[in-house]
C-alpha positions as CSV (number, residue, x, y, z in Angstrom):
1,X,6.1,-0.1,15.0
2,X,6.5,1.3,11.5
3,X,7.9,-1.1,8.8
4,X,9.8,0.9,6.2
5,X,9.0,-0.2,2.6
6,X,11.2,0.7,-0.7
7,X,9.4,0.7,-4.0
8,X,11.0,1.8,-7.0
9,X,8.2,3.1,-9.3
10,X,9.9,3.5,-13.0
11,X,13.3,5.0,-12.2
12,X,12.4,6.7,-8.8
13,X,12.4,5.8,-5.4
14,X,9.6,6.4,-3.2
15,X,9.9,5.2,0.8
16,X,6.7,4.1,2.4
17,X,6.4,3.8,6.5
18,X,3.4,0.8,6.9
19,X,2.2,0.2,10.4
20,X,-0.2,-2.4,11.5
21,X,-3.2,-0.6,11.9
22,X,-2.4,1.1,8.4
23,X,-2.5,-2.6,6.7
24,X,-5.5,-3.4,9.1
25,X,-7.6,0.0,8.1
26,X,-7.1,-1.3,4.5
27,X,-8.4,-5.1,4.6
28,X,-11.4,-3.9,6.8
29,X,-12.5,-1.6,4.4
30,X,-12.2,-3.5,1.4
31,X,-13.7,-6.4,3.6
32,X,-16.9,-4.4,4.1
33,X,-17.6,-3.5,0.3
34,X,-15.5,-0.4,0.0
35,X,-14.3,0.8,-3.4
36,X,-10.8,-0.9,-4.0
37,X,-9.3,2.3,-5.9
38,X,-10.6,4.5,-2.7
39,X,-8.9,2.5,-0.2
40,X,-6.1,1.7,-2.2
41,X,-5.8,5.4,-2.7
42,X,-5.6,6.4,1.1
43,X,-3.5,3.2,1.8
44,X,-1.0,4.7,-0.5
45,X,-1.5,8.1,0.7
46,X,-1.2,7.9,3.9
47,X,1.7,5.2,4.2
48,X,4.2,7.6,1.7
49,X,7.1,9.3,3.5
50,X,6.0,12.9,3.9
51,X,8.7,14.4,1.4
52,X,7.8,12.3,-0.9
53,X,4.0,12.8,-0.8
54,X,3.7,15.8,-3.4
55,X,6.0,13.9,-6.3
56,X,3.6,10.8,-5.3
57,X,0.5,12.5,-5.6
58,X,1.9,13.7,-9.5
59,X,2.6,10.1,-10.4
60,X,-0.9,8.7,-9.4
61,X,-2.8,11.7,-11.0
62,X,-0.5,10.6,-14.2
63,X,-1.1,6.8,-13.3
64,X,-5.1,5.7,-13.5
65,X,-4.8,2.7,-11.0
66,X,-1.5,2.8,-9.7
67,X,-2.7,3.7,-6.2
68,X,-4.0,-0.5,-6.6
69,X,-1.2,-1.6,-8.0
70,X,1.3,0.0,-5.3
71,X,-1.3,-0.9,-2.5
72,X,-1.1,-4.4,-3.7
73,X,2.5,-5.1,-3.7
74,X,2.7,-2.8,-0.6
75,X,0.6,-5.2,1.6
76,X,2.5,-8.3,-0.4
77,X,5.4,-6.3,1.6
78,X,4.1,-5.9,4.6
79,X,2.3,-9.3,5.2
80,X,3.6,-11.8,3.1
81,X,1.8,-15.5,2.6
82,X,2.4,-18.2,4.6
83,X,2.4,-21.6,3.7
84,X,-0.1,-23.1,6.0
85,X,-1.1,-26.6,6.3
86,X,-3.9,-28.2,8.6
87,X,-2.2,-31.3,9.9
88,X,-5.1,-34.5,10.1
């Protein structure tokens, strides 16, 4: 099942389709000592709606770092926090 995200990045919109095993690939790489900017990179990359992906791939070369700062509210997105509270 694909989740389709919104972001408006300065004054355009750019549609993102996230899947579980998208948001999973991310954590277990970062998990296991990956660079942050790498996977943030393909998270970002790979989740963008496929019209979109050349205008994306202008915005990050004129960026440094936004591919971690979209990844991170992208995941926010996805799988928010839960309150959770061990009951003793």
């Amino acid at each position: 099942m694909k989740k389709p995200i919104t972001l408006t990045i300065g004054t355009t919109e750019f549609n993102f389709n996230m899947t579980a095993n998208d948001h999973s690939d991310y954590i277990d790489i970062i998990g296991r000592g990956g660079s942050l900017t790498s996977a943030s990179n393909n998270f970002v990359i790979r989740t963008i709606d496929k019209e979109q992906k050349e205008e994306f791939k202008k915005l990050l070369a004129e960026s440094p770092g936004a591919e971690v700062q979209i990844a991170g509210t992208l995941k926010g997105e996805f799988a928010p926090i839960l309150d959770i509270a061990v009951k003793k």
